[in-house]
RONUTI-524973 format. One line per 4 residues: number of its first residue (from 1); their letters; for each residue x, y, z of N, C-alpha, C. Coordinates in steps of 0.05 Angstrom, whole numbers. Each point is the difference from the previous one (the first is absolute). Layout:
REM RONUTI-524973
NUM) a) X:Y:Z:X:Y:Z:X:Y:Z ~ ... .
END
This chain:
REM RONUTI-524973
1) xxxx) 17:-24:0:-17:24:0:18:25:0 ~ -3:26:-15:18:19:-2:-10:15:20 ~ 17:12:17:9:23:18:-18:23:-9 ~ -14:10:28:-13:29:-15:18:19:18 .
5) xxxx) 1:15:-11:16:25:5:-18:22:1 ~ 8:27:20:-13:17:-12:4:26:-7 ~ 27:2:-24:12:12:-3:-23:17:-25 ~ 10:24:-4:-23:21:-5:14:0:-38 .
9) xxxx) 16:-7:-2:17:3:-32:-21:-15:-22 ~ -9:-18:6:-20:-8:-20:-20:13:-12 ~ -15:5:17:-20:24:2:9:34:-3 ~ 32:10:2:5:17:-16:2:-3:-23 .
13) xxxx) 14:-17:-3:14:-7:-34:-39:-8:-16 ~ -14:6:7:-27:-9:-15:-11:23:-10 ~ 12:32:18:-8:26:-4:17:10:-9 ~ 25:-10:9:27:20:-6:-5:16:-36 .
17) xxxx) 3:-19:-17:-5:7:-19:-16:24:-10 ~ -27:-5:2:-14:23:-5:3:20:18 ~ 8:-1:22:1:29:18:27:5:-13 ~ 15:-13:-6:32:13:-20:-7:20:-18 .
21) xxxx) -12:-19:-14:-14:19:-41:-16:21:13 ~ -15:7:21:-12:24:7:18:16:4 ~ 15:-2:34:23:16:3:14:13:-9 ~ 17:-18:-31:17:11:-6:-7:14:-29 .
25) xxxx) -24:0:-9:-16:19:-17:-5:24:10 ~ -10:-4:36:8:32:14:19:16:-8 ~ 21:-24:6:29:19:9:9:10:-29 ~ -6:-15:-21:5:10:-32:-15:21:1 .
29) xxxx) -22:2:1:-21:26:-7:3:25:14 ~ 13:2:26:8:6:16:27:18:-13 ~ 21:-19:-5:22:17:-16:-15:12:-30 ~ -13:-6:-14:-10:19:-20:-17:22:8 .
33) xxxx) -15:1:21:-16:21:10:22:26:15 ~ 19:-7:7:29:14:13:12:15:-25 ~ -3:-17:-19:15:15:-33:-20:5:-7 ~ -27:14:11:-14:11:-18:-25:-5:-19 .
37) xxxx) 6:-28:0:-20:-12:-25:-28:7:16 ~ -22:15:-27:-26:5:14:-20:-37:6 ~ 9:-18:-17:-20:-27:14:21:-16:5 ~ 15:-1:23:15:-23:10:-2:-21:-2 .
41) xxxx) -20:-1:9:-20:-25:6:4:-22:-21 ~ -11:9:-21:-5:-10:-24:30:-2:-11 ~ 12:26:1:34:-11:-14:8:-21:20 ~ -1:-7:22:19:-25:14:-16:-27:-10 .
45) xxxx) -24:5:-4:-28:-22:-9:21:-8:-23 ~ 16:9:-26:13:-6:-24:18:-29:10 ~ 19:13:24:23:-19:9:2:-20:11 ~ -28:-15:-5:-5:-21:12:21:-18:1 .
49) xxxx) 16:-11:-20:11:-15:-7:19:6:21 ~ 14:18:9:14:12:14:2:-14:30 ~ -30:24:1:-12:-19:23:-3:-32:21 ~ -5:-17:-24:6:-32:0:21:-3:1 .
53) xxxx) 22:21:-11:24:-23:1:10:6:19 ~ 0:30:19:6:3:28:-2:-19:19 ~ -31:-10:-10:-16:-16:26:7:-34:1 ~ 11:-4:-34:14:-17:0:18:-11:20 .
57) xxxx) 23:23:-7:30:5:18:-17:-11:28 ~ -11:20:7:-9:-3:27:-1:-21:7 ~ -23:-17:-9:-18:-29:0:27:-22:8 ~ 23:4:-21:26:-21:-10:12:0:27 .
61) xxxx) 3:24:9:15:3:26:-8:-3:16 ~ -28:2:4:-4:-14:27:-15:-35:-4 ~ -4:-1:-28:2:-35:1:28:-15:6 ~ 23:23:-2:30:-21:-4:4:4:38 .
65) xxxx) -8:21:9:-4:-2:38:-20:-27:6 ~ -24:1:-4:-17:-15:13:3:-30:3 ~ 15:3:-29:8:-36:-6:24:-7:15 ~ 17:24:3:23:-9:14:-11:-6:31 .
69) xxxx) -23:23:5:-4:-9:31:-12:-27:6 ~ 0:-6:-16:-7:-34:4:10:-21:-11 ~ 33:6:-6:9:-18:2:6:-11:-35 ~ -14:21:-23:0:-17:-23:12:24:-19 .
73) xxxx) 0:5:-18:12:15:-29:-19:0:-21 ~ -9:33:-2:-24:7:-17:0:-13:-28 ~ 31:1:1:0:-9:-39:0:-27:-10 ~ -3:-16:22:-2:-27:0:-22:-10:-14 .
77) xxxx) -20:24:6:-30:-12:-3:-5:-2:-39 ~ 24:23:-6:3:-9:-30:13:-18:-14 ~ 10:-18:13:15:-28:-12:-25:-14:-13 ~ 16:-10:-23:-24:-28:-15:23:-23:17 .
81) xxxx) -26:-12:6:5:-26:13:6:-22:-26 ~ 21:-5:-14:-6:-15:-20:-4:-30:-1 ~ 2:-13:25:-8:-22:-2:-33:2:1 ~ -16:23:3:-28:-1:-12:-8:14:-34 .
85) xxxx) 18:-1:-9:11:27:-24:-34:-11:-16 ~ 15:-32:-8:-31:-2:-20:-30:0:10 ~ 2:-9:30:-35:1:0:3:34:12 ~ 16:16:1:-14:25:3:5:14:-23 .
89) xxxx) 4:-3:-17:-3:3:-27:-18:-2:-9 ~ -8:-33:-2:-30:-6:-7:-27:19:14 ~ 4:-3:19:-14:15:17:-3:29:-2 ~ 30:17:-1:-11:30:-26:-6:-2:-13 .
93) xxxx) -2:-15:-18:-18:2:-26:-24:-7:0 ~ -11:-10:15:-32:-4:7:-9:20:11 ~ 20:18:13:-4:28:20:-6:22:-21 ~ 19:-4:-25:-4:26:-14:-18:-3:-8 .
97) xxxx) -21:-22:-14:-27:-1:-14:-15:16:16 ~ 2:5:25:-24:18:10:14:25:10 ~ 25:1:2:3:21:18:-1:21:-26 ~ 8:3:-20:-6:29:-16:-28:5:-2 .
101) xxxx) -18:-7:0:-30:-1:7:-9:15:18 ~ 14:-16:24:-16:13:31:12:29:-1 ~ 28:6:-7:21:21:1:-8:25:-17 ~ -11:-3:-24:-8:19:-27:-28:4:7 .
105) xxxx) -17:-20:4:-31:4:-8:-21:14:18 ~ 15:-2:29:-21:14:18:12:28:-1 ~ 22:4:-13:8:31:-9:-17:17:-18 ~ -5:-13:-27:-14:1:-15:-28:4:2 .
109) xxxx) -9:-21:21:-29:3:7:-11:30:20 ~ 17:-6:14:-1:29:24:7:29:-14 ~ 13:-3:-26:4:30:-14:-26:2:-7 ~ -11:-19:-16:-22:2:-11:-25:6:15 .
113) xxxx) 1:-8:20:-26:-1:29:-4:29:15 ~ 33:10:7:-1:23:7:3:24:-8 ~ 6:7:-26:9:15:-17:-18:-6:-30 ~ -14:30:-3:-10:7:-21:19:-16:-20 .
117) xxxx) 25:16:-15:17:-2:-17:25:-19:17 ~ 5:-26:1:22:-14:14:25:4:-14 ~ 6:18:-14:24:6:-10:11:25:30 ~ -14:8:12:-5:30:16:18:-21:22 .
121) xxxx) -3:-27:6:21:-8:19:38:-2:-3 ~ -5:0:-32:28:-3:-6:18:31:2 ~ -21:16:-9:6:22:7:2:13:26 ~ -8:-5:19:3:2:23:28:-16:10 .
125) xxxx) 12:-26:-8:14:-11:10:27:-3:-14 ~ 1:10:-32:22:-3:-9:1:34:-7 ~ 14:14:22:10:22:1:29:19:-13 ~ 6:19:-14:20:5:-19:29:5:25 .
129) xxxx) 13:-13:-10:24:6:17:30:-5:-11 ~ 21:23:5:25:15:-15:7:-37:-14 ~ 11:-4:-18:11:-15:-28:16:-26:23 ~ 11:22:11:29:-10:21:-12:-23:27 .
133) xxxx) -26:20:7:-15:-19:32:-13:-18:-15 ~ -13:-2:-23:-9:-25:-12:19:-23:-5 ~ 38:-2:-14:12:-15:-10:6:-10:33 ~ 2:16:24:12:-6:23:-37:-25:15 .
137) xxxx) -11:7:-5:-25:-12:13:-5:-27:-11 ~ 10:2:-30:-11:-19:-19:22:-33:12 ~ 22:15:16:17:-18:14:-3:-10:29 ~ -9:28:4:0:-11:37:-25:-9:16 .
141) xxxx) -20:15:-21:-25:1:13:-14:-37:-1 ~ 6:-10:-28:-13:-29:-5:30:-15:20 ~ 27:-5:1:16:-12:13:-8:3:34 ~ -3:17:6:0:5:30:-34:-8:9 .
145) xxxx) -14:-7:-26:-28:-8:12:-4:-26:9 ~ 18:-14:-27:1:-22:2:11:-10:33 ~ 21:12:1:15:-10:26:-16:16:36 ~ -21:9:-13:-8:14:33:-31:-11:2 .
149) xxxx) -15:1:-18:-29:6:0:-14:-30:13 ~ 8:-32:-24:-9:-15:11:8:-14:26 ~ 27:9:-6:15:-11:31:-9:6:26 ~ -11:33:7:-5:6:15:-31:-4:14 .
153) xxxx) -17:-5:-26:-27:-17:10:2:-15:2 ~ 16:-27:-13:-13:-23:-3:34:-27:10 ~ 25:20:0:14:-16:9:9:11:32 ~ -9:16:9:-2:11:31:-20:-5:15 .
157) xxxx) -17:26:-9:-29:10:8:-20:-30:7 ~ -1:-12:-19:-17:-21:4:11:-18:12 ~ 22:-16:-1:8:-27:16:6:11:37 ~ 4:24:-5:5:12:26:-27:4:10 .
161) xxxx) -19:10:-9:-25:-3:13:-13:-28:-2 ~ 9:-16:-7:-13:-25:2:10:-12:22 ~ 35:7:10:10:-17:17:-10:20:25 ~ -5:24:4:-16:0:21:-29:-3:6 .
165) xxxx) -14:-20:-13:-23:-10:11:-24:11:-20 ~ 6:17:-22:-21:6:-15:2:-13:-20 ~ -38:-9:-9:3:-25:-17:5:-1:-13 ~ 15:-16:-13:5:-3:-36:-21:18:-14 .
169) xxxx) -20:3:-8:-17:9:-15:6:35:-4 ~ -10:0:30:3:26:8:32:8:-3 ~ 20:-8:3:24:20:-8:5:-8:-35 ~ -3:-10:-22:-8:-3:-15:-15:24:-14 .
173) xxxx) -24:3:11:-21:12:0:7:30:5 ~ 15:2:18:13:37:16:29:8:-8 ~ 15:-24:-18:20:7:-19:-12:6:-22 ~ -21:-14:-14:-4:14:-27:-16:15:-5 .
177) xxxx) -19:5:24:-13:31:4:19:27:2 ~ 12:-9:12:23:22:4:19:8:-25 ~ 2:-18:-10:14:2:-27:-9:14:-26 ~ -29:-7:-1:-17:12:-19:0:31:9 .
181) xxxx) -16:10:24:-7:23:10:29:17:0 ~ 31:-13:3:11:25:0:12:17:-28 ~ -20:-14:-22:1:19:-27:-10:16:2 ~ -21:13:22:-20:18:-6:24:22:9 .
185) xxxx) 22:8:16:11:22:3:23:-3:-16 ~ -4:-11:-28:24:-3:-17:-13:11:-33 ~ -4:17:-7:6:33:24:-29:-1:13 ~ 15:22:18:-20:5:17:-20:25:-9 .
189) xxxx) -27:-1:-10:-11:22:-7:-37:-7:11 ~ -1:26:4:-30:0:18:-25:5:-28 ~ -3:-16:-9:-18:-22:-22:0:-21:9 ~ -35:-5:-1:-1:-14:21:-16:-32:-17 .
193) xxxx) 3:12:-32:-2:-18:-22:25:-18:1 ~ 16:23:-5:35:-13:-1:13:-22:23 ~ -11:14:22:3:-10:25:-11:-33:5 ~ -25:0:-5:-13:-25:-4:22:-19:-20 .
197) xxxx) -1:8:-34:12:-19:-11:21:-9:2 ~ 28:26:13:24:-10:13:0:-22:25 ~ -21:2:10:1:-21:32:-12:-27:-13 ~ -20:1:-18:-14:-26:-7:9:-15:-25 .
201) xxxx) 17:16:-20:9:-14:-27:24:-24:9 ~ 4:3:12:20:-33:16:-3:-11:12 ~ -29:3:9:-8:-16:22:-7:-36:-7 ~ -6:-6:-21:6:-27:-9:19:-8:-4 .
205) xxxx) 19:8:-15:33:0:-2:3:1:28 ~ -1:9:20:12:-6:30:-7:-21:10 ~ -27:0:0:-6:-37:11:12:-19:-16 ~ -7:-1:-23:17:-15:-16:28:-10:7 .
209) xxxx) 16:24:-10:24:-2:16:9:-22:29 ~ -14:20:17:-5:-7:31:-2:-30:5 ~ -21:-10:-17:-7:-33:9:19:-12:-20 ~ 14:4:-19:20:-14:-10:19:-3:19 .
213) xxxx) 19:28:2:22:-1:30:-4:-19:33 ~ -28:8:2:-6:-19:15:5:-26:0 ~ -13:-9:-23:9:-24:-4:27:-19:-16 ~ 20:22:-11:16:-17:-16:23:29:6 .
217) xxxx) 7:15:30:19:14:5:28:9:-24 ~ -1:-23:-5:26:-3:-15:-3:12:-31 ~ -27:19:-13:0:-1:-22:4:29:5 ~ 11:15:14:-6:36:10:25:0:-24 .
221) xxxx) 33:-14:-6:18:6:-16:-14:13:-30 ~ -11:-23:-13:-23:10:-19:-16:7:-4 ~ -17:14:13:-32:10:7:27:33:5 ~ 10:4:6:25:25:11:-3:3:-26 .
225) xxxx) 23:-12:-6:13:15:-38:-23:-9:-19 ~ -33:-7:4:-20:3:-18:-9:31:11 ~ 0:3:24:-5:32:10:11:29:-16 ~ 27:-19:0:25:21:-5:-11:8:-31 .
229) xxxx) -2:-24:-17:-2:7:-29:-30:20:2 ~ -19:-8:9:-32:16:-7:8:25:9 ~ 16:4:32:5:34:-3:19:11:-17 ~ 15:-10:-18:17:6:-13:-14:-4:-21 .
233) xxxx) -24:-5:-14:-16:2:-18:-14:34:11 ~ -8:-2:13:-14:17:13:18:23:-1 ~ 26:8:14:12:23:-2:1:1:-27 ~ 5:-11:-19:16:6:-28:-28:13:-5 .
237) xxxx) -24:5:6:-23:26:-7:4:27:7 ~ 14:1:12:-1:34:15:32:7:-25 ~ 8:-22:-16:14:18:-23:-3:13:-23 ~ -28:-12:-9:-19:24:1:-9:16:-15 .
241) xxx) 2:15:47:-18:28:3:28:17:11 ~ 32:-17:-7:16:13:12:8:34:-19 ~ 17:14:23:6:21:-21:26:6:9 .
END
């Protein structure tokens, strides 16, 4: 039977994130309102990319602490086990049949649901930014996702809340809630259309996710660098609206 603990890091690392992407959109908007700019707000709203990869850094450093405080090595969790190489092989590839589905379609559906014109979300979210912060994002922003985002729900957050006494289901369940919801302050803008489709367009892609890791730990190496490539599909859009 595992040890419950009741150390409070689980349950940060489940908020950390989204209270990060808020914060540090302050503190951006904050230095443009100091230089002047009449809508801050909205100019730090552009740097999202920025944003994430701060909270990245952040996330990496205190996963490479937490794991040490117990004894193990964050980057471990990215080894392929290769004496399982072919059935978890086999096993991604049964994964990808659905996972571009769950990942694209409730995007699609929710532009459409909440938005007159669903083009009005891309515009909201793929914001123009200098030639130079796009070639720098198009690197760090999808690399450093890969290595912070699932790890921190689903190879921390969750086995850690399971070993103190909350059920399987439920930490499962409060990793990939958490995971979906902290798009809504990426960026952070008070639209409350926007707001909705940023917190809910991943919310199948999180469970999804969630009950795979759950059950087959060992596939986070690949399910990582399938992350890495979609946001690196994803940044290569804001090239653009660059200038």
């Amino acid at each position: 039977m595992a040890s419950k603990t009741s150390s409070p890091w689980p349950w940060i690392m489940l908020v950390a994130r989204i209270s990060l992407f808020a914060g540090i959109q302050v503190l951006i908007a904050l230095c443009f309102y100091l230089a002047g700019f009449t809508n801050a707000w909205e100019s730090a709203a552009s740097w999202w990319p920025f944003t994430v990869t701060i909270t990245n850094l952040i996330c990496i450093s205190l996963l490479v602490w937490l794991f040490n405080q117990d004894g193990k090595r964050y980057w471990d969790i990215f080894h392929i086990q290769r004496g399982n190489l072919k059935s978890d092989l086999l096993a991604l590839l049964l994964l990808l049949v659905f996972l571009g589905p769950v990942s694209f379609l409730p995007n699609l559906l929710l532009g459409n649901l909440l938005f007159v014109d669903p083009q009005q979300t891309l515009a909201l979210l793929i914001r123009p930014l200098p030639l130079w912060a796009v070639y720098i994002s198009l690197i760090l922003f999808p690399v450093t996702q890969g290595l912070a985002e699932l790890p921190t729900y689903f190879s921390y957050s969750m086995p850690k809340l399971e070993s103190q006494g909350v059920h399987r289901w439920a930490a499962v369940t409060l990793a990939s809630l958490f995971l979906s919801l902290q798009h809504l302050a990426v960026p952070l803008l008070f639209n409350y259309q926007f707001i909705l489709w940023r917190a809910l367009m991943f919310l199948p892609f999180a469970f999804f996710v969630g009950i795979v890791l759950h059950w087959r730990p060992r596939l986070l190496p690949y399910l990582a660098f399938i992350h890495v490539l979609m946001d690196l599909s994803f940044a290569a859009m804001l090239i653009g609206v660059a200038y």
